[in-house]
Backbone bond lengths (Angstrom), bond angles and torsions (degrees), N, CA, C in turn:
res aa  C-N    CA-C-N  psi(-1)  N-CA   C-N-CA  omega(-1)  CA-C   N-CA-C  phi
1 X - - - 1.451 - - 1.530 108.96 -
2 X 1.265 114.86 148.02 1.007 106.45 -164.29 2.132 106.79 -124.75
3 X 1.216 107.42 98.57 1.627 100.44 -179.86 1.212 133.82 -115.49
4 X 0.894 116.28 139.55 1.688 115.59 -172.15 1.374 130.41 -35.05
5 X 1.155 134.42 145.61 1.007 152.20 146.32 0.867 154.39 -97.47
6 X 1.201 142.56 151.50 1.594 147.61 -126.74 1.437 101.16 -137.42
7 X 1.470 150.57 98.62 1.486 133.24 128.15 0.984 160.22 -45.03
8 X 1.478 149.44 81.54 1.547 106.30 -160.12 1.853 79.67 -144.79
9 X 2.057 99.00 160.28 1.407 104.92 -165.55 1.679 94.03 -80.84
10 X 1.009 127.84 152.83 1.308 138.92 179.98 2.153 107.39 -112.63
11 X 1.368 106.67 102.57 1.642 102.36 -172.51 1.384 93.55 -82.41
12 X 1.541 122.78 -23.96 1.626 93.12 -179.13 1.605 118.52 -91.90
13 X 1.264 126.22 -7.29 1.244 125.50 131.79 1.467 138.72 -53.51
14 X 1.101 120.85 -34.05 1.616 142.82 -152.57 1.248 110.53 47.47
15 X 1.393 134.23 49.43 1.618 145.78 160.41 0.910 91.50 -151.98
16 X 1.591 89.94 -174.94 1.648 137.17 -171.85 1.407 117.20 -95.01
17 X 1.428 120.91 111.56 1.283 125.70 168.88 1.643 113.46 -92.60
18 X 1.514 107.95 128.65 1.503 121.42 177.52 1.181 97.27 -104.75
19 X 1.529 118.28 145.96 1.432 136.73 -168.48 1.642 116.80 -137.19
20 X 0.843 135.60 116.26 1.443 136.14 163.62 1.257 125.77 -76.19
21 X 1.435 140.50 63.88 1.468 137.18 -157.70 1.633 118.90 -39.99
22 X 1.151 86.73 -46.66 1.790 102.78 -171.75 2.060 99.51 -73.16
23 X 0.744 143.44 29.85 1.415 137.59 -168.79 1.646 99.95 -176.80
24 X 1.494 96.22 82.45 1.589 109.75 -164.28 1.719 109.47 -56.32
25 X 1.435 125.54 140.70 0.778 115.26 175.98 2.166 119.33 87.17
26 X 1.007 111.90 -22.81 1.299 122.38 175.62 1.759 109.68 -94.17
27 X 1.702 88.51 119.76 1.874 98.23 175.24 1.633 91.11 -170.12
28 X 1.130 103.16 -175.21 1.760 108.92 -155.72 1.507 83.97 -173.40
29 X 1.921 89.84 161.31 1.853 104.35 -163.84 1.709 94.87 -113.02
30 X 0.826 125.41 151.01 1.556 111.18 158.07 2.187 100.34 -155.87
31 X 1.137 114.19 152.64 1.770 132.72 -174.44 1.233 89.03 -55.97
32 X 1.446 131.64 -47.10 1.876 138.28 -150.16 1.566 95.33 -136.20
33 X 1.154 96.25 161.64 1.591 111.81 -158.12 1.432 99.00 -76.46
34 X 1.208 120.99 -44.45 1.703 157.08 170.87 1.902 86.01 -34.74
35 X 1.343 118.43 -74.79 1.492 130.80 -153.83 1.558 99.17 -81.38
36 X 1.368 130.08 -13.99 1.309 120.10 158.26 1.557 128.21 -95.14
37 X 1.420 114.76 2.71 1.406 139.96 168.18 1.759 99.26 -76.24
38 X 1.118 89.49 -69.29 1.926 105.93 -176.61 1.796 99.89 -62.93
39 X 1.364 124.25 -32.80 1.626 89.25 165.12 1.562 132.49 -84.89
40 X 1.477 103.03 -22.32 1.311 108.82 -170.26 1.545 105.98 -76.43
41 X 1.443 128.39 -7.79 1.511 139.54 158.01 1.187 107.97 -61.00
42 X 0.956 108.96 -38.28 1.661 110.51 -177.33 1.587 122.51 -98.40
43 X 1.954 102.33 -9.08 1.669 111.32 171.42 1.846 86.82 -88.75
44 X 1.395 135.72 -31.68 1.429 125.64 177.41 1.258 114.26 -59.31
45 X 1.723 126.83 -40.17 1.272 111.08 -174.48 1.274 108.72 -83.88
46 X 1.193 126.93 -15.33 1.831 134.40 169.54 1.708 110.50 -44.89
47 X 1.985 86.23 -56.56 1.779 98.56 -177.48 1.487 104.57 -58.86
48 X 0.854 101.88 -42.45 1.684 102.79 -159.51 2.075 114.03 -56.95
49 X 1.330 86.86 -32.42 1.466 102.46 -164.66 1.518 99.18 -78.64
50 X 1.425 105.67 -38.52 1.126 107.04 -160.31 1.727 109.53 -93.25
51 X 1.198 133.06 7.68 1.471 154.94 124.03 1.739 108.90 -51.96
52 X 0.815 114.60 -66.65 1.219 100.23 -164.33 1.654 125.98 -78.97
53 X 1.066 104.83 -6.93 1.744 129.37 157.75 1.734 101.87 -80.67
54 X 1.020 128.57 -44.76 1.822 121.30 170.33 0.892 109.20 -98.45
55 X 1.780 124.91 28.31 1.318 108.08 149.30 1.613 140.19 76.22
56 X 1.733 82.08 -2.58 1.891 109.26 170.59 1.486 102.04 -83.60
57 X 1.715 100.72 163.85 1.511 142.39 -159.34 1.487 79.45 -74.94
58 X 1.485 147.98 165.25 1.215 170.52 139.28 1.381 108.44 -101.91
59 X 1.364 136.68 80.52 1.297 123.92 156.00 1.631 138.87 -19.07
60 X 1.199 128.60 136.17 1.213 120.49 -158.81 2.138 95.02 -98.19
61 X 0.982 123.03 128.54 1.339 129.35 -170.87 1.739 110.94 -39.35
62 X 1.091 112.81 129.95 1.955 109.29 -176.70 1.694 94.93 -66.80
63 X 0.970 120.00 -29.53 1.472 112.59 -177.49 1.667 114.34 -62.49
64 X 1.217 106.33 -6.45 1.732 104.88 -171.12 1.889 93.87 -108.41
65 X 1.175 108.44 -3.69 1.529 109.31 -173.64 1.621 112.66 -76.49
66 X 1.301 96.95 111.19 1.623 123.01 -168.67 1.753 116.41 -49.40
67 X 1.161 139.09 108.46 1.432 112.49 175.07 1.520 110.16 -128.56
68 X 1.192 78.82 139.48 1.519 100.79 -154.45 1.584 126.73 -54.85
69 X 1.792 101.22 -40.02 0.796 156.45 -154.79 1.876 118.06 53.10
70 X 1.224 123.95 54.63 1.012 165.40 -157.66 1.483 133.21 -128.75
71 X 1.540 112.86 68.60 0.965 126.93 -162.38 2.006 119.66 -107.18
72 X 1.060 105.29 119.53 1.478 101.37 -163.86 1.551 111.52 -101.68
73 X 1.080 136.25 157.33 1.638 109.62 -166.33 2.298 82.30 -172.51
74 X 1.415 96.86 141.16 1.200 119.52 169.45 1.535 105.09 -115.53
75 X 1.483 92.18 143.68 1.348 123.04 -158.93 1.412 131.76 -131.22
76 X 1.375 142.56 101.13 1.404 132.45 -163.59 1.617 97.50 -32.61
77 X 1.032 115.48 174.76 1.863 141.69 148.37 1.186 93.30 -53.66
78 X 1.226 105.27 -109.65 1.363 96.13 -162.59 1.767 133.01 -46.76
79 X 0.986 110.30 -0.69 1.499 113.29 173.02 1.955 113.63 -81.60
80 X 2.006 94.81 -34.23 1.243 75.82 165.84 1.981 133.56 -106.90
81 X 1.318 72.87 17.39 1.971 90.89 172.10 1.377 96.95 -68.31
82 X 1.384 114.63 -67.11 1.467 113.14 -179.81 1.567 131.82 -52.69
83 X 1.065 97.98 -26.40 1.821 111.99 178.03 1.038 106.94 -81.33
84 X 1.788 132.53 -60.86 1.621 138.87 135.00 1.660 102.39 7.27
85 X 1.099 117.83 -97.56 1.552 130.01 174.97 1.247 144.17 -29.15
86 X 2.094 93.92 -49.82 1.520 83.96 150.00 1.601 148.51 -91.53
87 X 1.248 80.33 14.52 1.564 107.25 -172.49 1.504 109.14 -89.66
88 X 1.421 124.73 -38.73 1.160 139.66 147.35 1.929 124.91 -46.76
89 X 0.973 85.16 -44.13 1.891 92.37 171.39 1.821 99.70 -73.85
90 X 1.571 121.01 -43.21 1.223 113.61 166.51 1.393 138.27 -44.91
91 X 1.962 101.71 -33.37 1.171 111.56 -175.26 1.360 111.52 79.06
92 X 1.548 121.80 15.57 1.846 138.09 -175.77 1.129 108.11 -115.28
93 X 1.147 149.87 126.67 1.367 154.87 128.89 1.670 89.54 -1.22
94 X 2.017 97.48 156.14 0.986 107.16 -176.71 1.690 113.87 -74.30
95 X 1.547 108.87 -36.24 1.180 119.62 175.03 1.438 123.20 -63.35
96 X 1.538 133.21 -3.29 1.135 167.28 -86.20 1.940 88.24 -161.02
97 X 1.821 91.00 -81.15 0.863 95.55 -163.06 1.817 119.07 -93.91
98 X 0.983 117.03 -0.70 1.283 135.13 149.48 1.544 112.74 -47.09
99 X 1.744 123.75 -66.64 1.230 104.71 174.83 0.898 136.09 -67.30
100 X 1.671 119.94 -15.71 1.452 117.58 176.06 1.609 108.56 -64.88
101 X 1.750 106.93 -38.52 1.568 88.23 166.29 1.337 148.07 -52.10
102 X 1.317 102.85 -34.04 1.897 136.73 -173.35 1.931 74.40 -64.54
103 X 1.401 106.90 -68.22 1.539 77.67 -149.67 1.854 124.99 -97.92
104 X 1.376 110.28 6.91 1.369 93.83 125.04 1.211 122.14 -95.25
105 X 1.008 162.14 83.83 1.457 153.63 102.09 1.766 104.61 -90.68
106 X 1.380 128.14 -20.16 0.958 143.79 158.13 1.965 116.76 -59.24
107 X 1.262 93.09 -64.47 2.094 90.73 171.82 1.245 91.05 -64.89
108 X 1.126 145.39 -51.87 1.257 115.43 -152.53 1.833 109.65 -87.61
109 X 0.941 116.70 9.01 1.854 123.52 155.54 1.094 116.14 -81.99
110 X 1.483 119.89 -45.72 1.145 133.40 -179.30 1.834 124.37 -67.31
111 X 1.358 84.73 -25.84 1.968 86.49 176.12 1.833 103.30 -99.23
112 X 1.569 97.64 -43.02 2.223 93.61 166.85 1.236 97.68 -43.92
113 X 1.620 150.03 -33.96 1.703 152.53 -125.25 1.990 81.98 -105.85
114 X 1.252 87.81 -71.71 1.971 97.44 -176.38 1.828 112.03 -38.47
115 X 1.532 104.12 -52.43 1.881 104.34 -168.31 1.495 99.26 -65.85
């Protein structure tokens, strides 16, 4: 299985700690970013083994987690009369015009995020 990983330089170590989020407790040290990748592969197959001899749950990797892109969302009345409406003046489906909102309201987090 294959799951993500985490880098980051560690100054009160003076290396790189690799992290496996999904496999609580599993991360490894290495001098180069490279040598803390390659241990914490080898602190995963440790975890792994050592779960399944005590008989613990093994998480399935977040990287294999499916998305659908399928998002369902409840909505006052009146929130969706108005959304209904302007979506209609758009000439877009409501679902249409919903994402164009999601994603500017999205650039525009993302560029306030950059200044």
């Amino acid at each position: 299985m294959h799951y993500p990983i985490k880098v980051f330089y560690s100054d009160e170590d003076k290396g790189f700690i690799a992290v496996l989020p999904d496999l609580p407790g599993c991360s490894a040290f290495g001098e180069t970013e490279n040598e803390a990748i390659k241990q914490v592969k080898i602190a995963q197959e440790l975890w792994v083994k050592t779960a399944k001899k005590e008989g613990r749950k093994i998480p399935r990797p977040s990287s294999e987690a499916a998305y659908s892109g399928r998002i369902l969302a409840r909505t006052p009345k009146s929130l969706h009369r108005i959304l209904m409406e302007k979506a209609k003046e758009e000439g877009v489906s409501l679902n249409q015009f919903v994402i164009y909102l999601l994603s500017r309201g999205v650039e525009k987090r993302t560029a306030s995020l950059k200044s």
